[in-house]
N, C-alpha and C positions, 0 to 999 in steps of 0.2 A: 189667408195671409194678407196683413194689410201693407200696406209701404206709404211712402210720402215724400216730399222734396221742396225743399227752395233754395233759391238761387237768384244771384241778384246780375245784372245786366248792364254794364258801362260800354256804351254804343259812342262814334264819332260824334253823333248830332244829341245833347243834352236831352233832347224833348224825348227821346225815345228811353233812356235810361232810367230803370224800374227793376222789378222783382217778382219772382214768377212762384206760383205755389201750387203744388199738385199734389193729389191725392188717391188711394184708393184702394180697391179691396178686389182679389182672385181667390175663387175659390175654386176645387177641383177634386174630381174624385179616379180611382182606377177600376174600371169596370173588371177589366181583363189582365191578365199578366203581360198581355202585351198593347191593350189601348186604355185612353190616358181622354178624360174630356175635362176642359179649363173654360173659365168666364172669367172674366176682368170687366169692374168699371170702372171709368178713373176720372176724375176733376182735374179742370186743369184751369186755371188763373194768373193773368199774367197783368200788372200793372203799373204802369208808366207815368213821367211827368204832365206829357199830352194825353189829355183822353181817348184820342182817335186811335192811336196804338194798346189800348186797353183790349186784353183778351178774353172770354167763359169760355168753357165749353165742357162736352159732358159725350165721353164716349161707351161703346161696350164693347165687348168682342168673344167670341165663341171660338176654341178651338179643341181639334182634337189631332191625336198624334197616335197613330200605329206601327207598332217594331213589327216590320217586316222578317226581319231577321237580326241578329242580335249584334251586328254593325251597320241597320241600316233603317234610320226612322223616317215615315213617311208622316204631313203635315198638311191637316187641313184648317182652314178658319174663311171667318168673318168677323168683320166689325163694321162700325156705324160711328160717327163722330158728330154730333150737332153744337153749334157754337157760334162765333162770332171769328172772323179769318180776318187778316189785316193783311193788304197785297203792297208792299214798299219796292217804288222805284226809283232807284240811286241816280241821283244827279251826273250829269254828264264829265264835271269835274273830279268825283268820288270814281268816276268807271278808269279815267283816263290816269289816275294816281293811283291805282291798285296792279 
């Protein structure tokens, strides 16, 4: 199953407003009647006036899921994310008017 998304981003501060586009593909199969094993990878792109707010990045994740009983699913995974992280700290004016 693939999916995808964009969406666009109008922030207080100009330089930060952009448009973000992700992407990706899960696939999964049912071993059992009652467990379930899924993979996702997903693209993710996020792009701004200012470069410095520019985001890649490129995940995956493994999970599986067992029906314990037939009200009660049990839930394991992992994932990994590699990419580019932008850490914004709001001005002291933006803290005090929120």
């Amino acid at each position: 199953r693939g999916f995808g998304a964009f969406n666009y981003f109008n922030y207080r501060e100009n330089e930060r407003d952009g448009h973000e586009f992700s992407g990706g593909l899960t696939i999964g199969k049912r071993v059992h009647e009652r467990i379930n094993i899924q993979s996702t990878y997903e693209y993710q792109d996020l792009s701004s006036r200012n470069r410095l707010f520019n985001q890649k990045s490129n995940a995956l994740s493994i999970r599986n899921e067992f029906g314990l009983t037939p009200k009660l699913l049990f839930t394991i995974g992992y994932g990994i994310k590699k990419g580019f992280v932008t850490v914004f700290k709001a001005r002291d004016a933006e803290i005090q008017n929120t």
